[in-house]
C-alpha positions in Angstrom: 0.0 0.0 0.0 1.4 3.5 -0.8 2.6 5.7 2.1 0.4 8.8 2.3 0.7 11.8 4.4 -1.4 12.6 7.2 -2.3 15.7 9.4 -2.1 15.4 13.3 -3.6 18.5 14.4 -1.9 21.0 12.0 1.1 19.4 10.5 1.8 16.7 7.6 3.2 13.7 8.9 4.6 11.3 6.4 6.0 8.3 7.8 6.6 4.8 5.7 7.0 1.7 7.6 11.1 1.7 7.1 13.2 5.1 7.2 15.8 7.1 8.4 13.9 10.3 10.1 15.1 13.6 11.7 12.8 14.5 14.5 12.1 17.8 16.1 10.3 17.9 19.5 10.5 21.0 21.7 9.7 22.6 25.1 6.4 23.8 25.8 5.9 27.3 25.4 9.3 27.3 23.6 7.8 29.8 20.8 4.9 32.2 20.5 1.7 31.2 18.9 1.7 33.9 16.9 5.1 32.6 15.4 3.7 29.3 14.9 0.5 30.9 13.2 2.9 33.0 10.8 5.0 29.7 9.7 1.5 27.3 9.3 -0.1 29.9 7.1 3.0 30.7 4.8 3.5 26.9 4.8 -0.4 26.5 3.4 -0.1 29.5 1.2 3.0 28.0 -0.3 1.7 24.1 -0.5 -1.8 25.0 -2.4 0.2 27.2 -4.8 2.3 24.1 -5.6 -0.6 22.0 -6.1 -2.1 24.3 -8.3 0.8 25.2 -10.7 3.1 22.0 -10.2 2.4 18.7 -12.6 1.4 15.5 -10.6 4.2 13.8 -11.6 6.7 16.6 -10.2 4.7 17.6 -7.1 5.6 15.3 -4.3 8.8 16.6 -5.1 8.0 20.3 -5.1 5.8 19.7 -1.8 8.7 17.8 -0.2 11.1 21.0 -0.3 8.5 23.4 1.1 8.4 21.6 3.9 12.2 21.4 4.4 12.2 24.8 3.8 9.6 25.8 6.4 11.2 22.9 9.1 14.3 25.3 8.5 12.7 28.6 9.2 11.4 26.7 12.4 14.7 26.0 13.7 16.1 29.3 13.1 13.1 30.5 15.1 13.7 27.8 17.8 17.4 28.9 17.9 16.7 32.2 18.3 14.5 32.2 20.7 15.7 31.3 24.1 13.0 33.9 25.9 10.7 30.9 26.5 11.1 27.9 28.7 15.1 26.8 28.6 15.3 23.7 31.3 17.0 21.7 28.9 20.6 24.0 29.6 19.8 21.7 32.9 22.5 19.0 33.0 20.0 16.4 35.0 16.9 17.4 32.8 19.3 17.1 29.3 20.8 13.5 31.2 17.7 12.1 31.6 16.5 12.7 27.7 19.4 11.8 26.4 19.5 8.6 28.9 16.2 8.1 27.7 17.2 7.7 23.4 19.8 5.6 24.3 17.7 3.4 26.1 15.6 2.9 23.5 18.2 2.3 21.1 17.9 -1.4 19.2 14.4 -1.5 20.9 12.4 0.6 18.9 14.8 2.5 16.5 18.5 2.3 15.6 19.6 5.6 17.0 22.5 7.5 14.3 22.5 11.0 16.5 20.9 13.3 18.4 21.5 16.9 19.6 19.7 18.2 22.8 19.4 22.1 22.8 18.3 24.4 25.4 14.2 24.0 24.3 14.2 21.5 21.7 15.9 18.0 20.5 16.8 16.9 17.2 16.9 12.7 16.9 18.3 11.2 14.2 17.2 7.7 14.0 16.0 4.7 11.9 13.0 3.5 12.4 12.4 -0.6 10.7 15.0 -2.5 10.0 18.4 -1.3 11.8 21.2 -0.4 9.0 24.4 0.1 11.7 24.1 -1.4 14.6 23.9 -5.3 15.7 20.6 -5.0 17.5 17.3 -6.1 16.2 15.0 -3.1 16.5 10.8 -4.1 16.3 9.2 -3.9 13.0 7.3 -0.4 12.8 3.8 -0.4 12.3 1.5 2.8 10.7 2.8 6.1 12.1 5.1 4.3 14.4 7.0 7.3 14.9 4.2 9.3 16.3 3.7 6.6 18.8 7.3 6.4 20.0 7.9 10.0 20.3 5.0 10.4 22.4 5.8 7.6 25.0 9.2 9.2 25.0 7.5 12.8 25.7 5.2 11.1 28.2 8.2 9.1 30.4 10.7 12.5 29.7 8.6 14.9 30.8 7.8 12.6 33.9 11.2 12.3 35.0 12.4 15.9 33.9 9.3 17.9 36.1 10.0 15.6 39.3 14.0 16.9 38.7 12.5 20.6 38.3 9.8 20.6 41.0 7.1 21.8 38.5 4.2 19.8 37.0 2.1 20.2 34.1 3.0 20.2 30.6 6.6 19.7 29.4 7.0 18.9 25.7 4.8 21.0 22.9 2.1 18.0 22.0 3.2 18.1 18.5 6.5 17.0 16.7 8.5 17.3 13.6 9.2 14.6 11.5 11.2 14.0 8.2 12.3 11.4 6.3 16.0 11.5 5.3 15.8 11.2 1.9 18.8 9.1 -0.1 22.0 10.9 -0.3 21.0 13.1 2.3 22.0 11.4 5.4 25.6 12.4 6.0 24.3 16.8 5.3 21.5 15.6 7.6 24.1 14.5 10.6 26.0 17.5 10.6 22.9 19.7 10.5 22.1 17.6 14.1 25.9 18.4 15.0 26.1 22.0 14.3 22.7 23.0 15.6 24.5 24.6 18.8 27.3 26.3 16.6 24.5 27.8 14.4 23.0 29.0 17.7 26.1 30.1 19.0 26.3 28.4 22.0 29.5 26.7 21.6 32.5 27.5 18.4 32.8 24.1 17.7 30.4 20.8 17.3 32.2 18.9 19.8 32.4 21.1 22.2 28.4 21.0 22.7 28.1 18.3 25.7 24.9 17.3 24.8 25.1 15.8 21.0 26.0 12.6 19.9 26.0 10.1 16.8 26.9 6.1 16.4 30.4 5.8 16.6 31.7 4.8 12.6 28.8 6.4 10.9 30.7 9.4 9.8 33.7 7.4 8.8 31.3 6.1 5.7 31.0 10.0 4.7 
């Protein structure tokens, strides 16, 4: 059956049963609404142009680089915007997420890297049949990714209030998700990498304590 795309609350989700994916989840409160508003509607605006004035044959294409365009414009925003929630620049709220992707490394994915910033993570990971590592991940089933970030989210933010002393809601309900499309995966990795240079937390990628990728991945480049 072909892999379609499908809306959860307000953004497209396309996730086929075996694929490398660069997720994007985020603090709570991280960005205005009014930001978020400005980036859905110029998103829309953008897509239905495409539709209209893009052949069938070309437009998955055409649709495909709007939205890596507009993930892009998020992340600068995201970057940028460190007036909002920060409680990941806590070392035992930033252990216990990234505690928590290793764990569930060779379990559910095959985790290739992740970067954990001061309001928002970026996992790099495949999700179906594990390309790098020996372990034997679980077959995904329809929008398996949705349903591992948010037991993730659920069991994070858990942990990560109790270190705080706060309750309520941690992690923006929604996500980001995109599939790493061939040749893309190596440009992909060092966007995860240098997301704390580009913020200008730290001059160089391994100086950021809180990033990582699978050991020999790189040495494929």
């Amino acid at each position: 059956m072909e892999d379609k795309v499908f809306y959860r609350r307000h953004l497209p989700h396309y996730q086929p049963k075996n694929a490398i994916y660069h997720l994007v989840f985020r603090l709570d409160g991280s960005l205005p609404q009014s930001a978020i508003d400005r980036l859905r509607k110029e998103r829309v605006i953008e897509e239905q142009n495409a539709l209209r004035a893009t052949d069938r044959i070309k437009v998955k294409g055409v649709l495909t680089r709007i939205r890596e365009a507009h993930f892009k414009k998020f992340d600068a925003l995201l970057d940028g915007c460190l007036s909002g929630p920060v409680w990941l620049r806590t070392d035992a709220v930033a252990a216990i997420v990234a505690e928590s992707l290793h764990y569930r490394d060779g379990k559910v994915y095959d985790l290739v890297a992740y970067c954990i910033m001061p309001n928002h993570v970026h996992l790099l990971a495949h999700v179906g049949r594990p390309v790098w590592s020996s372990h034997t991940a679980k077959p995904s089933e329809p929008y398996a990714v949705t349903k591992i970030l948010e037991n993730l989210k659920w069991y994070t933010a858990l942990k990560c209030n109790e270190v705080l002393g706060r309750s309520g809601q941690f992690w923006e309900h929604e996500s980001y998700d995109h599939v790493v499309r061939d040749g893309r995966l190596f440009t992909t990795i060092h966007y995860v990498l240098d997301n704390p240079v580009k913020a200008g937390l730290v001059v160089a990628a391994e100086d950021w304590k809180w990033s990582y990728c699978k050991p020999g991945i790189l040495d494929k480049e």
